[in-house]
CHARMM internal coordinates of N, CA and C (Angstrom, degrees):
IC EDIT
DIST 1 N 1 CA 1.4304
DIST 1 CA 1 C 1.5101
ANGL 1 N 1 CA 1 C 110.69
DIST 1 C 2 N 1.1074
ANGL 1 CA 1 C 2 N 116.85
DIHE 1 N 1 CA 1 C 2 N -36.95
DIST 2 N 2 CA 1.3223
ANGL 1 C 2 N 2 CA 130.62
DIHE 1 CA 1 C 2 N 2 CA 171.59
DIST 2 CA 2 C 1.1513
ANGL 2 N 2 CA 2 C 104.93
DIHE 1 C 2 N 2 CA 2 C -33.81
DIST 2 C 3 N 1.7063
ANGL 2 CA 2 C 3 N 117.98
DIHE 2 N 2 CA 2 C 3 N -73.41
DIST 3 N 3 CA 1.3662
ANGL 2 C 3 N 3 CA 129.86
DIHE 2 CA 2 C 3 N 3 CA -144.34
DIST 3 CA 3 C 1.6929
ANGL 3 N 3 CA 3 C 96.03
DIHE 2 C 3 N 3 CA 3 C -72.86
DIST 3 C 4 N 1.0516
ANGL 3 CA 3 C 4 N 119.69
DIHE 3 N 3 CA 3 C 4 N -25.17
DIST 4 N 4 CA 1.3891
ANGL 3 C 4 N 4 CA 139.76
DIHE 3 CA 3 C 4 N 4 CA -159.35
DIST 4 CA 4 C 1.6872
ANGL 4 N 4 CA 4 C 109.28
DIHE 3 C 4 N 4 CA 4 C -65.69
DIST 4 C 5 N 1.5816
ANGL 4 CA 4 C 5 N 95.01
DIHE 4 N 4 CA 4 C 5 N -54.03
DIST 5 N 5 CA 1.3545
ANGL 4 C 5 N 5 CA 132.23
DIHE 4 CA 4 C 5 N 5 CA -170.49
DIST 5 CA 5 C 1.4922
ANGL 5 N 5 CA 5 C 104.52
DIHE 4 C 5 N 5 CA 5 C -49.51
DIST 5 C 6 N 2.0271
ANGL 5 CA 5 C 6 N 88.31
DIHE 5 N 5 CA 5 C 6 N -62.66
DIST 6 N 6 CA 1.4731
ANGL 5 C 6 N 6 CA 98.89
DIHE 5 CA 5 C 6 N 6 CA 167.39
DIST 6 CA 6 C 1.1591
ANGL 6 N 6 CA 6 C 167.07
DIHE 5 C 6 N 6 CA 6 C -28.44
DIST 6 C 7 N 1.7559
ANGL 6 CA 6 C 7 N 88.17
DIHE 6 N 6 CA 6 C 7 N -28.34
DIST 7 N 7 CA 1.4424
ANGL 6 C 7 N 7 CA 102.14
DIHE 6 CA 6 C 7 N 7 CA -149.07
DIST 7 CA 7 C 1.6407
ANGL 7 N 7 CA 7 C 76.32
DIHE 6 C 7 N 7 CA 7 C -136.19
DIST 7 C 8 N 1.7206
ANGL 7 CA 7 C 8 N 121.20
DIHE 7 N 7 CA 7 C 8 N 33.65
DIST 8 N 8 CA 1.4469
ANGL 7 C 8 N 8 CA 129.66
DIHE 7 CA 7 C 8 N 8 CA 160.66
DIST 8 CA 8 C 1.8413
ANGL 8 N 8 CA 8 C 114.59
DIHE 7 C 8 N 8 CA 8 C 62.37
DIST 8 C 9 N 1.6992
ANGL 8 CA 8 C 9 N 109.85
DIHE 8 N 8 CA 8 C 9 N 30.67
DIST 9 N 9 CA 1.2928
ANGL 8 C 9 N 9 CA 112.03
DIHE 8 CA 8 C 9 N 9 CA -168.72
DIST 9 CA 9 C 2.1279
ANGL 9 N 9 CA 9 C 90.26
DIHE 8 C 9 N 9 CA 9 C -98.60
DIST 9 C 10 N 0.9851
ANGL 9 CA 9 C 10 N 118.40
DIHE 9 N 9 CA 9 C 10 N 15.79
DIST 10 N 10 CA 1.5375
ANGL 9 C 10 N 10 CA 117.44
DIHE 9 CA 9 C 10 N 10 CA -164.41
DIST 10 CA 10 C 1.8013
ANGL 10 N 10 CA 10 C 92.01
DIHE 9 C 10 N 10 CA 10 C -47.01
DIST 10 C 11 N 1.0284
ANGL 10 CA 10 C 11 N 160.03
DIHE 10 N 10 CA 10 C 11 N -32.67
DIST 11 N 11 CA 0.7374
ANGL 10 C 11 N 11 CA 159.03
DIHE 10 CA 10 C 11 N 11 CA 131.17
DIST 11 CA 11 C 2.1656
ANGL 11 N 11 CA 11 C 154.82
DIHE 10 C 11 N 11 CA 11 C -24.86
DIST 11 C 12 N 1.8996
ANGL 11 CA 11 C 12 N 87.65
DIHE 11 N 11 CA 11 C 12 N -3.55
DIST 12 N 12 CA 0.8838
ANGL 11 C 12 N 12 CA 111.19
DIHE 11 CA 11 C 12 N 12 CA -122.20
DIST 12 CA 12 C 2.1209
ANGL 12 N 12 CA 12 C 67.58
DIHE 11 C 12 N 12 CA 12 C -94.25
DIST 12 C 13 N 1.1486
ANGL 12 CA 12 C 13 N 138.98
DIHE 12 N 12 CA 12 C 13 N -168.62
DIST 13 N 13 CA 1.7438
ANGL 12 C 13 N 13 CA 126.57
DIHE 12 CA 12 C 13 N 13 CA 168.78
DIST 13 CA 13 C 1.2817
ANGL 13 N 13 CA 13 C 80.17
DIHE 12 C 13 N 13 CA 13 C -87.85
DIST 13 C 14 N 2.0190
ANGL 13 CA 13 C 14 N 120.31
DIHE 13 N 13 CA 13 C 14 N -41.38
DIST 14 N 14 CA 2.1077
ANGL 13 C 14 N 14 CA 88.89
DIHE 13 CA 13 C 14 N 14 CA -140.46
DIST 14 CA 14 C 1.8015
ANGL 14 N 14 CA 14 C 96.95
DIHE 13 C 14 N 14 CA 14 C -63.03
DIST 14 C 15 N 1.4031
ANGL 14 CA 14 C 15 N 119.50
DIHE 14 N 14 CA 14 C 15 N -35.92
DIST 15 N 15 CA 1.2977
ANGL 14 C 15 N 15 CA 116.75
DIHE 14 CA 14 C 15 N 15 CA -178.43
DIST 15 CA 15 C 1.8246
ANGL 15 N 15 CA 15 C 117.49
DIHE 14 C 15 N 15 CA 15 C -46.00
DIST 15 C 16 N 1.5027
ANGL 15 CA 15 C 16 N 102.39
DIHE 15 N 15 CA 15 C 16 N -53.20
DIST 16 N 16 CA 1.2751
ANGL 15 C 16 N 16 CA 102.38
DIHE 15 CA 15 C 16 N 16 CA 158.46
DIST 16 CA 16 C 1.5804
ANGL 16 N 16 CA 16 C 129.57
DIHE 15 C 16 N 16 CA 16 C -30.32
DIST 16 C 17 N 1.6091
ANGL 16 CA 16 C 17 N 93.66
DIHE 16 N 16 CA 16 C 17 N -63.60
DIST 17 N 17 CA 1.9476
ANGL 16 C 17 N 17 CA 92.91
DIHE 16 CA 16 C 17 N 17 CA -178.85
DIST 17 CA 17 C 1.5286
ANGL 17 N 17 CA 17 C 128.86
DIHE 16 C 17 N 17 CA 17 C -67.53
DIST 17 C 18 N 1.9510
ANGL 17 CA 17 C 18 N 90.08
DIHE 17 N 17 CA 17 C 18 N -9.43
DIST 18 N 18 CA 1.6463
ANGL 17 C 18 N 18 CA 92.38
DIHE 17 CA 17 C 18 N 18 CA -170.91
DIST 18 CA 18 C 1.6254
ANGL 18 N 18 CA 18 C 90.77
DIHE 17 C 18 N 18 CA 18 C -91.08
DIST 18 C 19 N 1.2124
ANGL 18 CA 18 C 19 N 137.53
DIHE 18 N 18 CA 18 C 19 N -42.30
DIST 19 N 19 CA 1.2625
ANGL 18 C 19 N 19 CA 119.16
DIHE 18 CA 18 C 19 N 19 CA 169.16
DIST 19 CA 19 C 1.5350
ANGL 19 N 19 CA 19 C 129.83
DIHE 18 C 19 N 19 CA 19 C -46.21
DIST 19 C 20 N 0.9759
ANGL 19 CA 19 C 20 N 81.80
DIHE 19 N 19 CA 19 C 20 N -45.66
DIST 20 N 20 CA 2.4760
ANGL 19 C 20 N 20 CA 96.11
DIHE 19 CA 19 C 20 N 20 CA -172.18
DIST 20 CA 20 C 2.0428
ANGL 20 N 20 CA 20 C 70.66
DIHE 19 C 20 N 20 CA 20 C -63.05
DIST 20 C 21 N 0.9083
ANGL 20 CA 20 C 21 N 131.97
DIHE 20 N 20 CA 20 C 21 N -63.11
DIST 21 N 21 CA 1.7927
ANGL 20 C 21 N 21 CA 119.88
DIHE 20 CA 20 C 21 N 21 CA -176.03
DIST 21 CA 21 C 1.1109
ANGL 21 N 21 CA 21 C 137.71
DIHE 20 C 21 N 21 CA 21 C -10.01
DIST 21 C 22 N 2.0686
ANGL 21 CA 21 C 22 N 90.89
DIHE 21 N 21 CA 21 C 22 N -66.41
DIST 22 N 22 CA 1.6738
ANGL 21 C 22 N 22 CA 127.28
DIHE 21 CA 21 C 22 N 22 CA 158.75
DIST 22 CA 22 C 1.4430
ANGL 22 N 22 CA 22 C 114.73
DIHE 21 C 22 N 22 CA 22 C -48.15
DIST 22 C 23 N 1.1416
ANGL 22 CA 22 C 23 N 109.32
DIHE 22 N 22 CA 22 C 23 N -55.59
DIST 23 N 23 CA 1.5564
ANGL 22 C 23 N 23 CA 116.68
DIHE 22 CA 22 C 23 N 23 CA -166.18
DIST 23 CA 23 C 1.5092
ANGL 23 N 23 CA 23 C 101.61
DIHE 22 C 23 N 23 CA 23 C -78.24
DIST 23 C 24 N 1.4034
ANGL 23 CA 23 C 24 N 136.39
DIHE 23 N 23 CA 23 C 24 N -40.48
DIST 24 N 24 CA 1.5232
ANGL 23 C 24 N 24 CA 126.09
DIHE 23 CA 23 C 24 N 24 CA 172.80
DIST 24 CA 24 C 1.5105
ANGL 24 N 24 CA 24 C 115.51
DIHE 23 C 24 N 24 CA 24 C -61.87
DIST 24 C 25 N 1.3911
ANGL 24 CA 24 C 25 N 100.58
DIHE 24 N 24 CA 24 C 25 N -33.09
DIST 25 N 25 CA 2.1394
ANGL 24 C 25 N 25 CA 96.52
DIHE 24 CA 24 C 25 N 25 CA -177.14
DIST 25 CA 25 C 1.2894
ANGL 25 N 25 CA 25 C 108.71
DIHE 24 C 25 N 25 CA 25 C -102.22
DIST 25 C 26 N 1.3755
ANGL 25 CA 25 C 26 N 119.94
DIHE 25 N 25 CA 25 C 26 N 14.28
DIST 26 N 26 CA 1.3733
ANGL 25 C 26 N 26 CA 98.98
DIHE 25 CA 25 C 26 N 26 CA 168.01
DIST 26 CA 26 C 1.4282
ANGL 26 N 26 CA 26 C 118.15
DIHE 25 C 26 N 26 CA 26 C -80.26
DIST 26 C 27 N 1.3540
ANGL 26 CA 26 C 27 N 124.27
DIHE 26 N 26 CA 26 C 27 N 140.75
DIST 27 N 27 CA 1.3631
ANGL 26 C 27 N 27 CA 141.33
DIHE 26 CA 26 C 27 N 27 CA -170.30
DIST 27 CA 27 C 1.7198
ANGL 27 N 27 CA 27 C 97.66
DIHE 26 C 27 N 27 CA 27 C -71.14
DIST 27 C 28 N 1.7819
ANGL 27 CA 27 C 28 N 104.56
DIHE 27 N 27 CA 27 C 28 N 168.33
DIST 28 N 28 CA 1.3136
ANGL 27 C 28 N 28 CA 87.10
DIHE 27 CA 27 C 28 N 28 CA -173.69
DIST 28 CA 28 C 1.9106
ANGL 28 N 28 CA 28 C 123.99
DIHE 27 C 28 N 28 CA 28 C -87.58
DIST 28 C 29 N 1.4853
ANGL 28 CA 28 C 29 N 96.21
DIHE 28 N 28 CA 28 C 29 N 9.20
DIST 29 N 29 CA 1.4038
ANGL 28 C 29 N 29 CA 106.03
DIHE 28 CA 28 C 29 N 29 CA -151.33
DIST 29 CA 29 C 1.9848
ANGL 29 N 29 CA 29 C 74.67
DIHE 28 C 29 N 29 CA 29 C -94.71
DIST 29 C 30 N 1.1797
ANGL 29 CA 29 C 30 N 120.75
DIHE 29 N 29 CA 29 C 30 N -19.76
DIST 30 N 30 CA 1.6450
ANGL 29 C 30 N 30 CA 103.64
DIHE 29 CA 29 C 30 N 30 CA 165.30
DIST 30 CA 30 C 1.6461
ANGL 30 N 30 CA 30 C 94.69
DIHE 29 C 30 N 30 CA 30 C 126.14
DIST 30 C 31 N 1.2483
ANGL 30 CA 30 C 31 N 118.70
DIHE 30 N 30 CA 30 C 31 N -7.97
DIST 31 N 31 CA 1.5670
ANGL 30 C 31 N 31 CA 143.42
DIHE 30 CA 30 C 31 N 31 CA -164.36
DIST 31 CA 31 C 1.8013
ANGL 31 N 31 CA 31 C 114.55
DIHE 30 C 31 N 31 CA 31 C -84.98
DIST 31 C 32 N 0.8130
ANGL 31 CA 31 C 32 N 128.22
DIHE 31 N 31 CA 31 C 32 N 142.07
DIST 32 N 32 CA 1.5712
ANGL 31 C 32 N 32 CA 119.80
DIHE 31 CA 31 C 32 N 32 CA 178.46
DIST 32 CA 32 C 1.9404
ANGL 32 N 32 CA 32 C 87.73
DIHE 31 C 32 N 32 CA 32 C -119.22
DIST 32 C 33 N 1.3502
ANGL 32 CA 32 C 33 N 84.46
DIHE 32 N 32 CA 32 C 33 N 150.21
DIST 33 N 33 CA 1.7313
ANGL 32 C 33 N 33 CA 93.55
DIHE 32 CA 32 C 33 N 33 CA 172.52
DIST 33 CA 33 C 1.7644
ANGL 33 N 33 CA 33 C 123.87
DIHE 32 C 33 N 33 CA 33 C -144.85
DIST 33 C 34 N 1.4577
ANGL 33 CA 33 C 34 N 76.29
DIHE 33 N 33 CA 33 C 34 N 126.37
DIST 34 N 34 CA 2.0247
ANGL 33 C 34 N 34 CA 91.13
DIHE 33 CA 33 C 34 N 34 CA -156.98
DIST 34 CA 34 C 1.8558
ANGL 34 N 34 CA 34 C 94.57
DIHE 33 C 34 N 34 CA 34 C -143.73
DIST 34 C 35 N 1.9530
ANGL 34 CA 34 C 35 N 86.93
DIHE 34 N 34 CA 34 C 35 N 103.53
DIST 35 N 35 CA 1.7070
ANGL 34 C 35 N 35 CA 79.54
DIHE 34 CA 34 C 35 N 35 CA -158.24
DIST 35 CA 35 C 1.9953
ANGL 35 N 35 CA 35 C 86.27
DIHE 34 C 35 N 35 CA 35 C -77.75
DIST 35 C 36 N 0.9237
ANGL 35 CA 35 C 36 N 138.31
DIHE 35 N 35 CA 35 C 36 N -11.19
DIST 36 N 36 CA 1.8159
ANGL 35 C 36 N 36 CA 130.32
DIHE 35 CA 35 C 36 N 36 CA 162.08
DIST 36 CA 36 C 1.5658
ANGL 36 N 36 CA 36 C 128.64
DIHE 35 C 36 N 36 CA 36 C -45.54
DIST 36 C 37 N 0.9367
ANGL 36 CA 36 C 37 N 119.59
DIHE 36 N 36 CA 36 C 37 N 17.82
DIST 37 N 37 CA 1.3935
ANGL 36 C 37 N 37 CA 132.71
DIHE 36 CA 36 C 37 N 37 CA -155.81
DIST 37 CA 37 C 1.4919
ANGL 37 N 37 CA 37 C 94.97
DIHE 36 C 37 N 37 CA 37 C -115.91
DIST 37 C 38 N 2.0316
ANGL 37 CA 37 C 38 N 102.27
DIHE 37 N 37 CA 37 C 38 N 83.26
DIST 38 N 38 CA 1.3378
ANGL 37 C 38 N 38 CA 115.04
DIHE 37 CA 37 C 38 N 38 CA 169.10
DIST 38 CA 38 C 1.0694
ANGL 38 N 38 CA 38 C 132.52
DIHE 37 C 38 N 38 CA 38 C -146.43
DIST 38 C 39 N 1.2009
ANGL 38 CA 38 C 39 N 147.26
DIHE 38 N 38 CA 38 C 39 N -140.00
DIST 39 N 39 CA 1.4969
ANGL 38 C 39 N 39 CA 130.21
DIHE 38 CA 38 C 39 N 39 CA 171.44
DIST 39 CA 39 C 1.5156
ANGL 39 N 39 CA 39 C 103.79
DIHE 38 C 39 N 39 CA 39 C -176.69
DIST 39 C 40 N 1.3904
ANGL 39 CA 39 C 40 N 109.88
DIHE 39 N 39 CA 39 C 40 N 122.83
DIST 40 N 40 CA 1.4035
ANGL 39 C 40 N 40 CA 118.52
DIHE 39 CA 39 C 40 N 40 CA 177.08
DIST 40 CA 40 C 1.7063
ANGL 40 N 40 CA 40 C 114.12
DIHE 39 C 40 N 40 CA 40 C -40.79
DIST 40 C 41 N 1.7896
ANGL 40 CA 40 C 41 N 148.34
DIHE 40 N 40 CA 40 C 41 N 125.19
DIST 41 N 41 CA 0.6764
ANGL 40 C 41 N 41 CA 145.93
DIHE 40 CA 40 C 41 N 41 CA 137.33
DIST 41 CA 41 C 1.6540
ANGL 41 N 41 CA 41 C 119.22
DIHE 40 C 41 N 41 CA 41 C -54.97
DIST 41 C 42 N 1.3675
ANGL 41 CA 41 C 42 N 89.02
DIHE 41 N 41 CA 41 C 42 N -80.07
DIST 42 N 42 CA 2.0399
ANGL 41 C 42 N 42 CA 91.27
DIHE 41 CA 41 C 42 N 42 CA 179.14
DIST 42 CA 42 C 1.4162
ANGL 42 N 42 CA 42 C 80.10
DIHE 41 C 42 N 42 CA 42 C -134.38
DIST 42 C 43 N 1.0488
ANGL 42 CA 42 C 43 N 121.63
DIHE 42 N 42 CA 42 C 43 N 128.59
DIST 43 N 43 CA 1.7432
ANGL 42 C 43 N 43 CA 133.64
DIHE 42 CA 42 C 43 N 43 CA 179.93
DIST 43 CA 43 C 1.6186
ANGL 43 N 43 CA 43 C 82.10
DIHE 42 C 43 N 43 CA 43 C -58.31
DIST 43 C 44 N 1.8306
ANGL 43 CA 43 C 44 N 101.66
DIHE 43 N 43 CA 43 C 44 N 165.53
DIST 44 N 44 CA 0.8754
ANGL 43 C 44 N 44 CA 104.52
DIHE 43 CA 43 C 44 N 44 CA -174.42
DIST 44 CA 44 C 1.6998
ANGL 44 N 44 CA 44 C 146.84
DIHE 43 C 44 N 44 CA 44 C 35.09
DIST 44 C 45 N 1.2647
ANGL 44 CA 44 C 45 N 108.46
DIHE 44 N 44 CA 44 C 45 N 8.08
DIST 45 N 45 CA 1.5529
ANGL 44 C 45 N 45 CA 103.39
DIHE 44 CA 44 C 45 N 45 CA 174.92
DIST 45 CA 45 C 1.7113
ANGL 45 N 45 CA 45 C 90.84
DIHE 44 C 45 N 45 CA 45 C -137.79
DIST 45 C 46 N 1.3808
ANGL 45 CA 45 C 46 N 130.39
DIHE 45 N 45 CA 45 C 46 N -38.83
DIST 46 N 46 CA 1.1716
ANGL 45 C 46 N 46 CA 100.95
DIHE 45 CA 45 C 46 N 46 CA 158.08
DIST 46 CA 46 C 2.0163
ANGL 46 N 46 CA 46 C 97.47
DIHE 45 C 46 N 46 CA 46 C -155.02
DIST 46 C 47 N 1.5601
ANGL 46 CA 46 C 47 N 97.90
DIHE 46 N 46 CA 46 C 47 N -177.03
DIST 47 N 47 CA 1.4592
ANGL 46 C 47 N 47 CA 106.53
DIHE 46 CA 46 C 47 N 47 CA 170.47
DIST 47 CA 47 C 1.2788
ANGL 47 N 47 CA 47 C 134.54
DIHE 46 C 47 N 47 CA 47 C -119.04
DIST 47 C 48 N 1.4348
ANGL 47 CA 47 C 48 N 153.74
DIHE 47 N 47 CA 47 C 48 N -159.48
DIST 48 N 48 CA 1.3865
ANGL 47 C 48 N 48 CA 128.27
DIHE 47 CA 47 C 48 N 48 CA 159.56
DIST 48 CA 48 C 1.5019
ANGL 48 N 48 CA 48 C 102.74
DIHE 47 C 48 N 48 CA 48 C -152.82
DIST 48 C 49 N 1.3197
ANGL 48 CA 48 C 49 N 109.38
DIHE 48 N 48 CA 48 C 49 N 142.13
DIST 49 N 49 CA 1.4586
ANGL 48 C 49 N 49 CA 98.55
DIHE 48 CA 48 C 49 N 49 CA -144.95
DIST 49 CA 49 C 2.4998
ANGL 49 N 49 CA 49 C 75.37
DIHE 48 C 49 N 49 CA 49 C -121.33
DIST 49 C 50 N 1.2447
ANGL 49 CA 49 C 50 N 103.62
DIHE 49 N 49 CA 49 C 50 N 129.77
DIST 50 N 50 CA 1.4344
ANGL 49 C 50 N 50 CA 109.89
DIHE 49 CA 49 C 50 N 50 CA -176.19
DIST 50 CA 50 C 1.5378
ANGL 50 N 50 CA 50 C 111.19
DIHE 49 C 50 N 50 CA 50 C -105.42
DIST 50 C 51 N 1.1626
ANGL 50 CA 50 C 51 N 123.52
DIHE 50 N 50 CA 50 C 51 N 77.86
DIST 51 N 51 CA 1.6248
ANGL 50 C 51 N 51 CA 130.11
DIHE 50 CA 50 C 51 N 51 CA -170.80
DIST 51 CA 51 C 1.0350
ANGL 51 N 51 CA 51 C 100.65
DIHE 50 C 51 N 51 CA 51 C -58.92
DIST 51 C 52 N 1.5397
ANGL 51 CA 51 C 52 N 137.27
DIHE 51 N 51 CA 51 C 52 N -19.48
DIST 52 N 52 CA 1.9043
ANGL 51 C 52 N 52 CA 104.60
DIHE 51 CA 51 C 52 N 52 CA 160.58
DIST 52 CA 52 C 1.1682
ANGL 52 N 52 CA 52 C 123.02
DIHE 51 C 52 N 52 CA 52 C -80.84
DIST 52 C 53 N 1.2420
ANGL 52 CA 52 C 53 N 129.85
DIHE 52 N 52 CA 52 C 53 N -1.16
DIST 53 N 53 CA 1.7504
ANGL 52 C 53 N 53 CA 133.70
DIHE 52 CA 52 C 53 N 53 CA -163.87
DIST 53 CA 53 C 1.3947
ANGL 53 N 53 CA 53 C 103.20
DIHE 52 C 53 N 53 CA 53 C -72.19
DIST 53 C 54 N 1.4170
ANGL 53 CA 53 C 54 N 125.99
DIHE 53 N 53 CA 53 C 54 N -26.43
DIST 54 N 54 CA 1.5070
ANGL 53 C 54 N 54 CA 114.65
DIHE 53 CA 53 C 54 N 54 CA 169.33
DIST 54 CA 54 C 1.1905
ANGL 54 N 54 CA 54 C 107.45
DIHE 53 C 54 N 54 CA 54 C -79.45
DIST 54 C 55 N 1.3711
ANGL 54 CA 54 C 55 N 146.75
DIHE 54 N 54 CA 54 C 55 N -11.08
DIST 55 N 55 CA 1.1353
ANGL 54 C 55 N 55 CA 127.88
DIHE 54 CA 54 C 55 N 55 CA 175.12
DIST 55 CA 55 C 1.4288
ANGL 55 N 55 CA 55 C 120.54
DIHE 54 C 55 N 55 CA 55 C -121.46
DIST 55 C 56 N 1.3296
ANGL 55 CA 55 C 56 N 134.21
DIHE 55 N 55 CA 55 C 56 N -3.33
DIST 56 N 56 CA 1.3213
ANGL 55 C 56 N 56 CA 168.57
DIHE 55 CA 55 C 56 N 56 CA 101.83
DIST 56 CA 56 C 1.5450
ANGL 56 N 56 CA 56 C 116.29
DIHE 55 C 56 N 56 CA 56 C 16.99
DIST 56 C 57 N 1.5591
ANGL 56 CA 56 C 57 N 108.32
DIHE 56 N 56 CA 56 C 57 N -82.30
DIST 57 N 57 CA 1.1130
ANGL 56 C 57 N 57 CA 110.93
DIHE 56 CA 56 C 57 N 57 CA 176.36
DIST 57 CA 57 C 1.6497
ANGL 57 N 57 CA 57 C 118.55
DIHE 56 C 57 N 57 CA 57 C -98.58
DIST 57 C 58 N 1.1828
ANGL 57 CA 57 C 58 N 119.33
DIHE 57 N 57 CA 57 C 58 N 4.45
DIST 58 N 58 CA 1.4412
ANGL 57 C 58 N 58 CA 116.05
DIHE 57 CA 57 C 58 N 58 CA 158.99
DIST 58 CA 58 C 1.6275
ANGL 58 N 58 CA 58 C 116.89
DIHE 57 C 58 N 58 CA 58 C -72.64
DIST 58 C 59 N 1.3935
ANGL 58 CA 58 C 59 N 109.09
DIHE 58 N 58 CA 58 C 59 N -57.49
DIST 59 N 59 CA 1.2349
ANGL 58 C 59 N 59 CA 119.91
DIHE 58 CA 58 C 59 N 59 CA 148.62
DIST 59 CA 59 C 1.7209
ANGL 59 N 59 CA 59 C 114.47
DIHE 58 C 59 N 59 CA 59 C -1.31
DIST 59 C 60 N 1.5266
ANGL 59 CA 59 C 60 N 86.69
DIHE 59 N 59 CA 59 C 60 N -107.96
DIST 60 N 60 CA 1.8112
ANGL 59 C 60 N 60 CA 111.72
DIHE 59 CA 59 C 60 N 60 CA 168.51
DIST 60 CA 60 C 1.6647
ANGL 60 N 60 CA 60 C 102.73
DIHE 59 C 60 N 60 CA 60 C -10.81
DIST 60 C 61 N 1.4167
ANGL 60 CA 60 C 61 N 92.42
DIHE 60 N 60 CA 60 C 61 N -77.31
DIST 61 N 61 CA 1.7647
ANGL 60 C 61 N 61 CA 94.30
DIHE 60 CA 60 C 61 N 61 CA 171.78
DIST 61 CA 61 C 0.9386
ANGL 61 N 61 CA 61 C 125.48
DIHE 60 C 61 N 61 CA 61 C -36.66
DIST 61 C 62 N 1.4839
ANGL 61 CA 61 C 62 N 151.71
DIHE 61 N 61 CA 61 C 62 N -96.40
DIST 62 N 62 CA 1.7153
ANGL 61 C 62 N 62 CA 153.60
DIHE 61 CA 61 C 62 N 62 CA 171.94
DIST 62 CA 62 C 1.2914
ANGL 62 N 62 CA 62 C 103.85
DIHE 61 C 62 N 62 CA 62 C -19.26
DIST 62 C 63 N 1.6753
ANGL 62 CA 62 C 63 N 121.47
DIHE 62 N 62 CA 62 C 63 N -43.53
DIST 63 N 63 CA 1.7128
ANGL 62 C 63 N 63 CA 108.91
DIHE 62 CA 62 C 63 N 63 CA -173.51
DIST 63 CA 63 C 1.3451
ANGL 63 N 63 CA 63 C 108.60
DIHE 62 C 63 N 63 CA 63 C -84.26
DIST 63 C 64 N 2.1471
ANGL 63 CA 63 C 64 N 133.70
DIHE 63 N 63 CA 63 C 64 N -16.52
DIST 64 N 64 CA 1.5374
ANGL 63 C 64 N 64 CA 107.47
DIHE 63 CA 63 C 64 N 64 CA 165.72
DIST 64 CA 64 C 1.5069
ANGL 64 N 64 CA 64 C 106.19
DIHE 63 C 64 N 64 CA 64 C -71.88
DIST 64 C 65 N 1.3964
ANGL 64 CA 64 C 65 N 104.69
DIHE 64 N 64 CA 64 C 65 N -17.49
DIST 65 N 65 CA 1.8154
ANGL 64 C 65 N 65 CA 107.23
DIHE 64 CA 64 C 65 N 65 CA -159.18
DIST 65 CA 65 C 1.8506
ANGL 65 N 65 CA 65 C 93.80
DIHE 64 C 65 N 65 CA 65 C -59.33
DIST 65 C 66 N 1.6014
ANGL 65 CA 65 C 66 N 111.01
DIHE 65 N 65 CA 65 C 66 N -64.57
DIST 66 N 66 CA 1.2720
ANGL 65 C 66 N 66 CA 88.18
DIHE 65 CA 65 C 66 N 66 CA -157.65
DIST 66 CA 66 C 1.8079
ANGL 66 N 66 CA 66 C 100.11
DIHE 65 C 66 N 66 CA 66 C -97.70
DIST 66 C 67 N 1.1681
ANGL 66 CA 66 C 67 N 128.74
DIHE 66 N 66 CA 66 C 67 N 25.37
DIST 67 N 67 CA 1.6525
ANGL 66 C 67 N 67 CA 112.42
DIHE 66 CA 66 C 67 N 67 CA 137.28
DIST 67 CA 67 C 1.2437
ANGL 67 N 67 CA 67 C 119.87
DIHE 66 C 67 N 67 CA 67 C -60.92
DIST 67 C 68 N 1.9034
ANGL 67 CA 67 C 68 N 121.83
DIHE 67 N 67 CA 67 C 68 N -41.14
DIST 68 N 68 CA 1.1817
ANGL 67 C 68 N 68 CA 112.30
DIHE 67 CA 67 C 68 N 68 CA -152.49
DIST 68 CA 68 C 1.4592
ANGL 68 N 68 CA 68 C 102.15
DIHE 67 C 68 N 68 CA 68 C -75.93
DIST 68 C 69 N 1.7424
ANGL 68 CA 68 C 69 N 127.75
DIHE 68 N 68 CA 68 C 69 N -26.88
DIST 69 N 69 CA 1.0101
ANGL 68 C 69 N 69 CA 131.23
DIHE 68 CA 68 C 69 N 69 CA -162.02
DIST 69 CA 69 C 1.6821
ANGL 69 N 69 CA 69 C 100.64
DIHE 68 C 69 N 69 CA 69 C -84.18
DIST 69 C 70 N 1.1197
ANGL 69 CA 69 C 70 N 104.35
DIHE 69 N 69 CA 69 C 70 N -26.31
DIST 70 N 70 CA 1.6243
ANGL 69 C 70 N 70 CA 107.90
DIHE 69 CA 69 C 70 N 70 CA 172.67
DIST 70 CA 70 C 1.6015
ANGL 70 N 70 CA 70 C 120.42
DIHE 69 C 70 N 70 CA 70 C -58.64
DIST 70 C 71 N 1.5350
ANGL 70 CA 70 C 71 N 95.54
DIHE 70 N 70 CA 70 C 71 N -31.31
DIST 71 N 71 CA 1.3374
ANGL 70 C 71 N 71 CA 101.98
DIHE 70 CA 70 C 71 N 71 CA -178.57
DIST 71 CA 71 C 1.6238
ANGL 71 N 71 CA 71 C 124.00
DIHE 70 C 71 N 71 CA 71 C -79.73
DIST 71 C 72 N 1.1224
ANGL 71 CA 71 C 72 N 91.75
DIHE 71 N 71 CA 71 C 72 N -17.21
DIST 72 N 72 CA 1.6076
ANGL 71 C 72 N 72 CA 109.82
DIHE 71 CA 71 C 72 N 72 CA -166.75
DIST 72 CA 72 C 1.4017
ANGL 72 N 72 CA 72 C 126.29
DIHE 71 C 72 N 72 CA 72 C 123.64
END
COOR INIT
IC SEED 1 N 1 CA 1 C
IC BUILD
């Protein structure tokens, strides 16, 4: 949605469906929960697991979503 956003598609459905997404799984404490939220260190020797990325980039998302729509 990001890239989407970016590139001035705020309008676009898939942006649409990925929001109505955000807004159906968010938990009620305001939190989304996605225990996959990691990032290869050195494959195989270890991983790194980023406990804000579920709430981080959902975030990010909803706030370009409704600037861009604010904007026009």
């Amino acid at each position: 949605m990001l890239g989407l956003l970016a590139a001035g598609e705020a309008r676009n459905p898939a942006v649409a469906k990925g929001i109505q997404y955000l807004l159906d799984t968010q938990r009620s404490d305001g939190s989304w929960d996605d225990p996959f939220w990691n990032a290869p260190g050195f494959p195989r020797v270890f991983f790194l697991k980023y406990h804000l990325y579920p709430v981080y980039f959902p975030l990010w998302a909803l706030g370009v979503y409704r600037t861009a729509l604010q904007r026009g």
